[in-house]
N, C-alpha and C positions, 0 to 999 in steps of 0.2 A: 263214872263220869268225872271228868278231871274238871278243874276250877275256871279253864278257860270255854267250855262248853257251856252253849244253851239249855238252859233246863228250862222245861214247859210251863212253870209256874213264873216263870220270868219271862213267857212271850206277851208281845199286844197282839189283842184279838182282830182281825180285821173287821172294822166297823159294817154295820148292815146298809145294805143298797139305802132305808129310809133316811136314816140318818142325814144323806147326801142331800134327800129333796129337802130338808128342812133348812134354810139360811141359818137361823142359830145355831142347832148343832153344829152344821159345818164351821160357824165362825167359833164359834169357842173349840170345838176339838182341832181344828188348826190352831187356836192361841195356846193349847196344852200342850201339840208337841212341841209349838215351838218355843217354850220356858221351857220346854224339859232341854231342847238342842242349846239354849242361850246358858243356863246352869251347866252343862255338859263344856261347854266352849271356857268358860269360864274355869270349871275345875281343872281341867287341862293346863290352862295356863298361870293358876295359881297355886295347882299343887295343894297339900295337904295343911289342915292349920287355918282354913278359910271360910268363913260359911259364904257359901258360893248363892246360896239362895234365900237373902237376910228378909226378903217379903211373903217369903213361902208361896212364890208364882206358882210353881208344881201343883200342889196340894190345892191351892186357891183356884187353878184354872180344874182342876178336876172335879172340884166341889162346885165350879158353875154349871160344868158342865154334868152333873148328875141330878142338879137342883133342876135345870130346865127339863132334861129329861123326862124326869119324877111328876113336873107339872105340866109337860105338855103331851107327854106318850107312855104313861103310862101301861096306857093296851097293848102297846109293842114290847115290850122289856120283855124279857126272858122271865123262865116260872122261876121259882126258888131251887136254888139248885140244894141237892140232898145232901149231898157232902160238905157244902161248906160250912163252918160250924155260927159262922155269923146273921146267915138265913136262916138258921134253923132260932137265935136268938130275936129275931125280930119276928119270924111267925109266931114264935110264944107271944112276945107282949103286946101283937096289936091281937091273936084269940083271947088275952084276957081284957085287952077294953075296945068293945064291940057296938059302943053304944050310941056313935055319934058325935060323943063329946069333945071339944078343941085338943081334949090330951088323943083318943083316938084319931082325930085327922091326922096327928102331929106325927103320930108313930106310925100310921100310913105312910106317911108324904116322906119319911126318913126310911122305911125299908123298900120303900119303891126307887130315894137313891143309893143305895145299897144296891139295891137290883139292877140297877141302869149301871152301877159301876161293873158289874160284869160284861156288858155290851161293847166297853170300853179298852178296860183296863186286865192285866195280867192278875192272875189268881193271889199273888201275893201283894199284890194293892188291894185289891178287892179284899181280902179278908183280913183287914187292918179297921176297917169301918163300916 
C-alpha cells in the first residue's frame, strides 16, 4: 500500500440511521466535521510550523460528541469490540468496580465514550482514548 492510499484504519464510519433522529448528535457531529474541514483549510494554507488547531476543536468537538452519546444512548453504541486493545482496558476496570459507587459510574460513563467513539470515528482515533 503506498502512502498516498486509504488505509481502513483511517476511514470515518458512516454514522447509524439513529444518530440522524437525534438533534444533538446531528448538531455536534456536523460541528466535528466541520473543525475537522476549518483545521484542514487552515493547514493548507499555512503550511507547516503552524498549530493549525490552538483550541483543540477536533478533539473537543469529538469529546462532546461521545460525552452525549455515552449519556443519552448508551443502549445503541456498539458491544466492545475484541480487537481493540482500549476496550479490552475499560472492560477490566469497570469488572473490577462493580459496585455502584461514583468511581464505577465514572468508569461506566467513560468506556461507554470510548464505545460511541467507534460509532463515529476511524479505528485509529478511536483507539487513542
Amino acid at each position: 500500500m503506498s502512502a498516498d492510499e486509504d488505509r481502513p484504519e483511517d476511514e470515518w464510519p458512516l454514522p447509524p440511521v439513529w444518530m440522524w433522529g437525534c438533534h444533538d448528535c446531528a448538531v455536534r457531529y456536523r460541528s466535528m466535521k466541520r473543525a475537522q474541514e476549518l483545521v484542514e483549510e487552515r493547514r493548507l494554507a499555512c503550511g507547516p510550523g503552524v498549530d493549525h488547531d490552538p483550541m483543540d476543536s477536533i478533539v473537543g468537538t469529538q469529546i462532546a460528541l461521545a460525552e452525549h452519546m455515552a449519556a443519552a444512548h448508551a443502549a445503541q453504541l456498539t458491544d466492545w469490540v475484541p480487537s481493540c486493545p482500549v476496550c479490552s482496558g475499560h472492560q477490566q476496570a469497570i469488572a473490577t468496580e462493580h459496585d455502584g459507587s461514583a468511581r464505577a459510574r465514572a468508569l461506566t460513563r467513560i468506556g461507554n465514550e470510548h464505545r460511541a467513539r467507534h460509532v463515529f470515528a476511524p479505528p485509529r482515533i478511536v483507539g487513542l482514548y
